[in-house]
FIMARDREN-110703 format. One line per 3 residues: their letters; for each residue x, z, y of N, C-alpha, C. Coordinates in steps of 0.02 Angstrom, whole numbers. Layout:
<pts>
A) X Z Y X Z Y X Z Y; ...;
</pts>
This chain:
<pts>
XXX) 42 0 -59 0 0 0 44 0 62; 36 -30 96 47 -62 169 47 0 225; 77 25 241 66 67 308 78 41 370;
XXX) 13 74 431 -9 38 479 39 66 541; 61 38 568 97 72 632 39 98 699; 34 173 703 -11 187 754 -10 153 819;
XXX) -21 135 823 -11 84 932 5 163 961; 35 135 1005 61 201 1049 8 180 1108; 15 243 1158 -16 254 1224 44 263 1268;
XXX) 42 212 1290 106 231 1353 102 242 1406; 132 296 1431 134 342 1493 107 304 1540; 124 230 1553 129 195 1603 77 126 1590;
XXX) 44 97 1585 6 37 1559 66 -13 1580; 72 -87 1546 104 -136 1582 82 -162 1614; 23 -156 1646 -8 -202 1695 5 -168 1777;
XXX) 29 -97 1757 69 -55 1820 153 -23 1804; 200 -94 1758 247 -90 1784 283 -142 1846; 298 -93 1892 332 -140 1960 432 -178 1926;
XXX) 432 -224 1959 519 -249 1959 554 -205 2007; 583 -147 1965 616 -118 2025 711 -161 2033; 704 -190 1968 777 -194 1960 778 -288 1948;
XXX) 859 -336 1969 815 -374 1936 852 -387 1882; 858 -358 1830 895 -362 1773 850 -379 1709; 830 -437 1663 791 -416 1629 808 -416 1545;
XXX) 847 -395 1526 926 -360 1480 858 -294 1469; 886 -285 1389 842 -229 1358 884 -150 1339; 855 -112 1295 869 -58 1308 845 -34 1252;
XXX) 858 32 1228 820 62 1178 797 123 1185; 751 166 1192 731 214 1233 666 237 1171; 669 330 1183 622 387 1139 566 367 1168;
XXX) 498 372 1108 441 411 1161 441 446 1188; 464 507 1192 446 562 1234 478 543 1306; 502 466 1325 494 443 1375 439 407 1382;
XXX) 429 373 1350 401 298 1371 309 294 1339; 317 378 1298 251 389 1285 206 466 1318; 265 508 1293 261 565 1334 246 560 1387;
XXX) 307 547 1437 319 535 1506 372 599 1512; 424 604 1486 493 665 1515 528 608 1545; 559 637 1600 623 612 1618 672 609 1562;
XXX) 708 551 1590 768 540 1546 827 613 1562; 862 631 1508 866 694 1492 951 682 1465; 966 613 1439 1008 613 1401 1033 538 1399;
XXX) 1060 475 1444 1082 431 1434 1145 369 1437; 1161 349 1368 1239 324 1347 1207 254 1368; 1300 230 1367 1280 139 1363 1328 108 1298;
XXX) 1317 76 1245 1363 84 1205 1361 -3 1232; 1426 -24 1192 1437 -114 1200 1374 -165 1190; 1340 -173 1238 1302 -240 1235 1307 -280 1167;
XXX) 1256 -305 1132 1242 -318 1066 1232 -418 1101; 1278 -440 1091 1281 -510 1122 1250 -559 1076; 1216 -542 1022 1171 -588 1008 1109 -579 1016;
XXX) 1082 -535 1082 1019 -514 1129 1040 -494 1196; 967 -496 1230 992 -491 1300 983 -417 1302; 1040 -363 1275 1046 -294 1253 1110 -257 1316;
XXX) 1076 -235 1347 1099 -197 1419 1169 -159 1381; 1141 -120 1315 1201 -80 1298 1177 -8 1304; 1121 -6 1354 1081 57 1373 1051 84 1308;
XXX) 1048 167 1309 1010 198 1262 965 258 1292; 909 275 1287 876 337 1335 844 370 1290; 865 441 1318 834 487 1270 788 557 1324;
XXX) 758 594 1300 733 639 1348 789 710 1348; 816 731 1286 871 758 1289 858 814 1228; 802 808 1216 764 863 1167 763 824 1106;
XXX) 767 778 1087 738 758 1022 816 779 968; 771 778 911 823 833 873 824 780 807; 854 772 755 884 727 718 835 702 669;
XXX) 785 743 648 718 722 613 696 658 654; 692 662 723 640 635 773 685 560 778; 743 580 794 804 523 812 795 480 736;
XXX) 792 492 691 806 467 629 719 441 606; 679 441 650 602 393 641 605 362 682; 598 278 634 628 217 699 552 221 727;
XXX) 495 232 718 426 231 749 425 289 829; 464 328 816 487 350 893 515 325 929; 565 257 947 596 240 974 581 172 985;
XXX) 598 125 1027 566 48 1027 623 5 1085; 619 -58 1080 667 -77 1117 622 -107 1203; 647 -84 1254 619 -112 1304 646 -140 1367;
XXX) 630 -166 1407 673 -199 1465 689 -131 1496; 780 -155 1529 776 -75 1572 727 -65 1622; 718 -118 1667 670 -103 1710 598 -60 1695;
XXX) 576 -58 1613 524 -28 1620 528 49 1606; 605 66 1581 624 125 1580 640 149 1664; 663 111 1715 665 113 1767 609 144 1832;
XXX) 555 107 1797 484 129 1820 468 205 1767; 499 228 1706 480 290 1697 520 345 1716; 569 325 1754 610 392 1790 664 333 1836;
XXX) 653 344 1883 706 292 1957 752 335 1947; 759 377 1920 833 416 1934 901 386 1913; 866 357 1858 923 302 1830 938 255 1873;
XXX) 924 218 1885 932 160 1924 991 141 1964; 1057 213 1993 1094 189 2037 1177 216 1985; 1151 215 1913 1196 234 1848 1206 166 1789;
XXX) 1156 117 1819 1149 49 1751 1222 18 1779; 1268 0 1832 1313 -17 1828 1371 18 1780; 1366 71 1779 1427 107 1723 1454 71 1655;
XXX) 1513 79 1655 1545 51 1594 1489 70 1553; 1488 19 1476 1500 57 1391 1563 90 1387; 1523 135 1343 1559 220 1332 1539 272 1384;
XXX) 1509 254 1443 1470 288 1480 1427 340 1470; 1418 390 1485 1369 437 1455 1336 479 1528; 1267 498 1547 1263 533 1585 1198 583 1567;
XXX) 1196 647 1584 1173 707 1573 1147 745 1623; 1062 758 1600 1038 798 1688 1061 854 1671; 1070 903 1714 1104 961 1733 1051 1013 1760;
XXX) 1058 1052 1752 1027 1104 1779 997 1111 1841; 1016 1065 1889 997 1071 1946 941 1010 1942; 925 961 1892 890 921 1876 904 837 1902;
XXX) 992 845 1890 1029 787 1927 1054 760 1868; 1045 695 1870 1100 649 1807 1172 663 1832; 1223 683 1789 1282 691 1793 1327 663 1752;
XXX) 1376 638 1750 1449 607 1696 1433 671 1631; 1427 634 1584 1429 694 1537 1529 690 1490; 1567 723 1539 1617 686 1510 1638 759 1432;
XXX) 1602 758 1412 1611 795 1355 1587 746 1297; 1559 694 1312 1529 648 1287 1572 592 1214; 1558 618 1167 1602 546 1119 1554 505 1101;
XXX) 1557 449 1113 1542 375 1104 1549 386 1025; 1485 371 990 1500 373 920 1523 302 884; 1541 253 932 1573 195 899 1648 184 897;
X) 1665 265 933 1738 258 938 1756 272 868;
</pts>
């Protein structure tokens, strides 16, 4: 027997995402962004996947714990821009190398997470 993939509800409808960026290069990003609605909490850029138009970007909310990370039905691939429209905070961090990593902080600021290992090293 066949199992059905639930349709998600997303935070945001697509008929109210704006172009904030004009990049249109994808991304891979949790629900508990893009369904939930958390700020991004937790995001790397690993090497651009050059047989797609793959930013390299990865977004996480910062909470999800290895059960959650390890169900590909939580996660989905999307243009950055529409991760863009679910938290602008990102937006002035998409230039950063791969191997890049950045981390909100306590004060509720994205920061260099330079404690960070790139797991493709």
């Amino acid at each position: 027997m066949f199992g059905f993939k639930k349709k998600k509800k997303y935070k945001i409808p697509a008929d109210k995402i704006k172009r904030l960026i004009a990049s249109e290069e994808g991304c891979i990003a949790t629900d508990r962004i893009t369904v939930d609605g958390s700020k991004v909490g937790f995001m790397y850029r690993e090497e651009p996947n050059s047989n797609y138009p793959d930013s390299g970007w990865r977004f996480m909310a910062g909470d999800e714990d290895d059960d959650y990370m390890n169900n590909p039905e939580n996660h989905s691939v999307y243009q950055v821009n529409t991760i863009c429209n679910c938290d602008s905070d990102i937006i002035p961090y998409l230039d950063a190398q791969p191997g890049t990593a950045f981390i909100r902080d306590k004060t509720g600021k994205l920061v260099l997470d330079e404690g960070w290992e790139n797991p493709e090293d």
